[in-house]
C-alpha positions in Angstrom: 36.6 24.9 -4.6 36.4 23.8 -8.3 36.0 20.2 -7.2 32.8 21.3 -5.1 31.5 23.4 -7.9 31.9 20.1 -10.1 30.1 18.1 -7.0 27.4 20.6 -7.3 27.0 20.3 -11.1 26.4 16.7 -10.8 24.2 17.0 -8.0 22.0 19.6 -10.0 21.7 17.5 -13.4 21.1 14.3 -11.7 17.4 16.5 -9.5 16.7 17.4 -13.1 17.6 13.9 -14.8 14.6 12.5 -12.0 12.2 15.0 -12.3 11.4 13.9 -15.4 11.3 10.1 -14.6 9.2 10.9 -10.6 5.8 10.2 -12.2 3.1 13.0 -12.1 1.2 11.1 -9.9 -0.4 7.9 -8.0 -2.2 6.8 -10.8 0.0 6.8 -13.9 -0.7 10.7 -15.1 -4.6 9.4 -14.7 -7.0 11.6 -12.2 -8.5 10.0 -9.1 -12.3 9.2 -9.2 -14.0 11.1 -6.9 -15.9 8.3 -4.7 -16.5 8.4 -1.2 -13.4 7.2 1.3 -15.6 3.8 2.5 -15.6 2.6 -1.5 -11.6 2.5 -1.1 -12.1 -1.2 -0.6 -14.3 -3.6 -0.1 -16.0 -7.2 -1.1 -18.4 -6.1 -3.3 -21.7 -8.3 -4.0 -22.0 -9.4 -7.2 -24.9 -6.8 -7.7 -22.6 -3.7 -6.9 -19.8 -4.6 -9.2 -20.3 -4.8 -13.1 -17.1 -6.8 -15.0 -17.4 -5.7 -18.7 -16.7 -8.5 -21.4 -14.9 -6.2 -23.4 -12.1 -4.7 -20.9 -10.4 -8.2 -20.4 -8.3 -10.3 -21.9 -8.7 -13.9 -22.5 -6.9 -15.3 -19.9 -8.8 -13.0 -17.3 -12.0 -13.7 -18.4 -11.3 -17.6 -17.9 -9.7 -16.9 -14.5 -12.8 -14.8 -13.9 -15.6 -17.4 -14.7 -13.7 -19.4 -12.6 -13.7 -17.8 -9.7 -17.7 -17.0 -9.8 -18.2 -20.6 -10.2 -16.8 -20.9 -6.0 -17.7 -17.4 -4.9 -20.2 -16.6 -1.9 -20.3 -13.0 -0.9 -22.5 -14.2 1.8 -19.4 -15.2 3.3 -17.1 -11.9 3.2 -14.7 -11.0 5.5 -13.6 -7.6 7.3 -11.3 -5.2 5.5 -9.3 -3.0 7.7 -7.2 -0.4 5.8 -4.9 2.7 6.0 -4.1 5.1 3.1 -0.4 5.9 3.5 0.2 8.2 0.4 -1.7 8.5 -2.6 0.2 5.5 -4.1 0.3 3.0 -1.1 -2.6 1.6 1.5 -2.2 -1.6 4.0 -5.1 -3.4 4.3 -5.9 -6.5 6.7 -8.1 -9.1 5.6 -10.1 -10.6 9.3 -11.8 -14.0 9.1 -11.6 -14.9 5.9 -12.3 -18.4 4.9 -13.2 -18.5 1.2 -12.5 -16.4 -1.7 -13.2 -12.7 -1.8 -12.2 -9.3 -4.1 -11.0 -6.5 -3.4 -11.7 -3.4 -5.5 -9.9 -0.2 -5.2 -11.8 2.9 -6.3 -8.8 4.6 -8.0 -9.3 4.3 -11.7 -7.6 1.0 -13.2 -4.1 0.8 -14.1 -1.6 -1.8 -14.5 1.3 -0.5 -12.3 -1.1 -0.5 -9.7 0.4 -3.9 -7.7 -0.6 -5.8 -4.4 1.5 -7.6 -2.3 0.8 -10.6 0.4 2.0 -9.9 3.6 1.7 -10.2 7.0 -1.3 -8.6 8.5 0.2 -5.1 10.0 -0.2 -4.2 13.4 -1.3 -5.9 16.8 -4.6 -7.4 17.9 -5.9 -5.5 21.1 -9.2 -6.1 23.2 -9.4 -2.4 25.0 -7.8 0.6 24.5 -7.6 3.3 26.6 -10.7 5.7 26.7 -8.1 8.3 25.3 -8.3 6.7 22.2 -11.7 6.8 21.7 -12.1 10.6 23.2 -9.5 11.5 20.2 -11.2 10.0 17.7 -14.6 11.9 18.8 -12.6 15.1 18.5 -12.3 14.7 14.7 -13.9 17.1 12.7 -15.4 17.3 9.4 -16.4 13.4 9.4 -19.2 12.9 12.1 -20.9 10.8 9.7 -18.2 8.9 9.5 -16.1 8.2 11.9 -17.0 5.3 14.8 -18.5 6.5 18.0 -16.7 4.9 21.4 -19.2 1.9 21.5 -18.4 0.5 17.6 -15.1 0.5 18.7 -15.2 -1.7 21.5 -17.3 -3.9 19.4 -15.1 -3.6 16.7 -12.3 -4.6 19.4 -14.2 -7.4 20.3 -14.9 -9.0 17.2 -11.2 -8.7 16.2 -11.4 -6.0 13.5 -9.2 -3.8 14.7 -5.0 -3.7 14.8 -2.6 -1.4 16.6 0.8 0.5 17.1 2.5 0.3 19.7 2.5 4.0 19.7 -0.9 5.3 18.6 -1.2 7.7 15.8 -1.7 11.1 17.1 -5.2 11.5 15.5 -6.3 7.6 16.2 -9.2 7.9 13.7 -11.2 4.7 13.0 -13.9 4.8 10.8 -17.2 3.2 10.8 -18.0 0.0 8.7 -19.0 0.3 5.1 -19.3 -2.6 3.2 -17.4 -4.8 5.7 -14.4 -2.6 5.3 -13.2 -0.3 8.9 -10.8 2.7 7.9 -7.9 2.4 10.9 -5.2 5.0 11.4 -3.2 2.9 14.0 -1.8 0.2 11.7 2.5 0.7 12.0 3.9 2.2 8.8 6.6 0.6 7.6 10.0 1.5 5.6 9.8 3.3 2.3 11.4 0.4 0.5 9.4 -2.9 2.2 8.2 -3.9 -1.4 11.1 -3.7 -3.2 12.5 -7.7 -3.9 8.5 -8.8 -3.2 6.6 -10.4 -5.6 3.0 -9.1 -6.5 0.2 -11.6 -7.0 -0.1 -12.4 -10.9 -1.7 -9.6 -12.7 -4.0 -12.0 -14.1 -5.9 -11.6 -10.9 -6.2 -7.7 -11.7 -8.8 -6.9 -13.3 -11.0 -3.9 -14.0 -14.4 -3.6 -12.3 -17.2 -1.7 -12.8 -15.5 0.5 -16.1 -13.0 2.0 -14.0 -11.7 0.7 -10.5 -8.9 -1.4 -9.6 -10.4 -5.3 -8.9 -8.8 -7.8 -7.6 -10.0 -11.8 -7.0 -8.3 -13.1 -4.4 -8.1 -16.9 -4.5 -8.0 -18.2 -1.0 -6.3 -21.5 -2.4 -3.8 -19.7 -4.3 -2.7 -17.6 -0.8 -2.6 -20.8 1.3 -0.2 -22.7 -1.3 2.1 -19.7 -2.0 1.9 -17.4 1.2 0.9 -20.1 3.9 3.5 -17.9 6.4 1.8 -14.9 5.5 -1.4 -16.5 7.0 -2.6 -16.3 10.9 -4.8 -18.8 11.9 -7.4 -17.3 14.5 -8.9 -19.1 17.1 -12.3 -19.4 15.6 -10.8 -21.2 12.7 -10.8 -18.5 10.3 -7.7 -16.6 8.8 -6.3 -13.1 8.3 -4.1 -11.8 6.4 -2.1 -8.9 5.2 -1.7 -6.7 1.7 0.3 -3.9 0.7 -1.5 -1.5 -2.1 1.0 0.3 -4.5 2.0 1.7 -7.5 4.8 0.4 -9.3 6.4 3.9 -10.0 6.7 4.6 -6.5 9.7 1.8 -6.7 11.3 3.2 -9.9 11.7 6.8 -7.8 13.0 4.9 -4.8 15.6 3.4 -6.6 16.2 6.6 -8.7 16.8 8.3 -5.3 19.1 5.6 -4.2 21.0 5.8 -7.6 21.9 9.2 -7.2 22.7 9.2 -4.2 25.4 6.4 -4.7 26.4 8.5 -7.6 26.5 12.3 -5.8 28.7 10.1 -3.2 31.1 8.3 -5.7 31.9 11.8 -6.8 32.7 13.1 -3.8 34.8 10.5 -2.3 36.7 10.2 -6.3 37.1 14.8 -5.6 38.1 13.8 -2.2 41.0 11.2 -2.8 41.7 11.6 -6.4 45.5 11.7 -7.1 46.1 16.0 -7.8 48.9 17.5 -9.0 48.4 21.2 -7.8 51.4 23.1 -6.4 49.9 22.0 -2.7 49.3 18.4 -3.3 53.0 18.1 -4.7 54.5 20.0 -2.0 52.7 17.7 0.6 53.6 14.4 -1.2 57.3 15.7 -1.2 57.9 15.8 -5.1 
């Protein structure tokens, strides 16, 4: 009994040891802007989006003047993305064939990372009229949600990815600012970023006072991430991005430490050499 009463000590300092190292929340102890849900992201014209001199570094500023120099928002592509938590969203990048941004209306920090990935889910050309009756269902979000007929031309233009099992609610969104809102990308395991590598925070800066930007060079992706890249048969490309903050890792691997630590201790109570009365008589000494 004493050895479970230790196990339970242990148990109970290391919940309190991480409570004070879980971080308070998605955006670094910093409150979330209040901007509408299609401003989550989106390739913003150069008249929406205001860089200020002042908020960057040298080395951003020259990366930034670079990038204007080659950028054509006339050629944007289609952002398709899912918010999993407060402090991680997918996000599909479809037909993109020159350099685009990304902002992220959740005011600017650095732990905020993205990661180059695959695009999530699986292309389909008609879903089931299920779907689309679910989606009308919805409430709260008539203005915003896509009627049956956007989505089949959604379908059709390749904007959309899937599940194998749809989510319950299927909600899709219409398009703002090339960018669809899809709750039928697969979610993946807790841990997929850990042992990934971010693109260079150089390429994050802030945009318009506040939000999360950043300019992703098409060049850069196609040197670096060339098998992160699908080729479609237009000619164009998609690709895939994961959206997190870095703290969400640090908690992850806080969990995993103690639980490798709550089960060293139990296995050292468990098999420890003892020299009660009991254990004595059972060894034969």
């Amino acid at each position: 009994m004493k050895y479970l009463k230790k196990t339970m000590y242990y148990f109970l300092f290391l919940l309190v040891l991480l409570s004070f190292s879980w971080p308070l929340n998605a955006s670094g102890k910093q409150p979330t802007i209040p901007v509408s849900v299609a401003n989550l992201t989106r390739d913003m014209d150069l008249d929406e989006i205001v860089f200020f001199w002042s908020q960057l570094d040298e080395a951003r500023r020259n990366i930034l003047v670079k990038f204007l120099q080659g950028y054509n928002e006339s050629e944007s592509p289609t952002l398709e993305f899912m918010r999993i938590s407060p402090d991680k969203y997918y996000l599909n990048v479809h037909k993109f064939d020159s350099d685009f941004i990304i902002n992220f209306s959740e005011k600017y920090h650095n732990k905020w990372k993205i990661y180059v990935v695959q695009p999530h889910g699986k292309k389909l050309f008609s879903i089931s009229n299920s779907i689309t009756a679910r989606n009308e269902r919805i409430d709260n979000v008539a203005d915003y949600k896509a009627d049956p007929k956007k989505i089949q031309t959604f379908l059709q233009k390749g904007w959309l990815s899937f599940h194998d099992k749809m989510h319950k609610k299927a909600f899709i969104s219409k398009a703002f600012y090339n960018s669809i809102q899809n709750y039928n990308l697969p979610r993946g395991m807790i841990y997929e970023t850990i042992g990934k590598t971010s693109l260079p925070d150089e390429y994050h800066i802030t945009g318009n006072s506040f939000s999360n930007t950043w300019l992703i060079d098409t060049n850069y992706l196609k040197k670096n991430f060339s098998e992160k890249i699908l080729k479609t048969t237009e000619g164009d490309h998609e690709i895939g991005f994961i959206i997190e903050f870095a703290h969400r890792k640090k908690a992850i691997k806080g969990l995993a430490f103690s639980g490798s630590f709550l089960l060293i201790v139990v296995f050292a109570n468990l098999f420890m050499p003892r020299n009660d009365p009991v254990s004595l008589w059972l060894k034969g000494e």
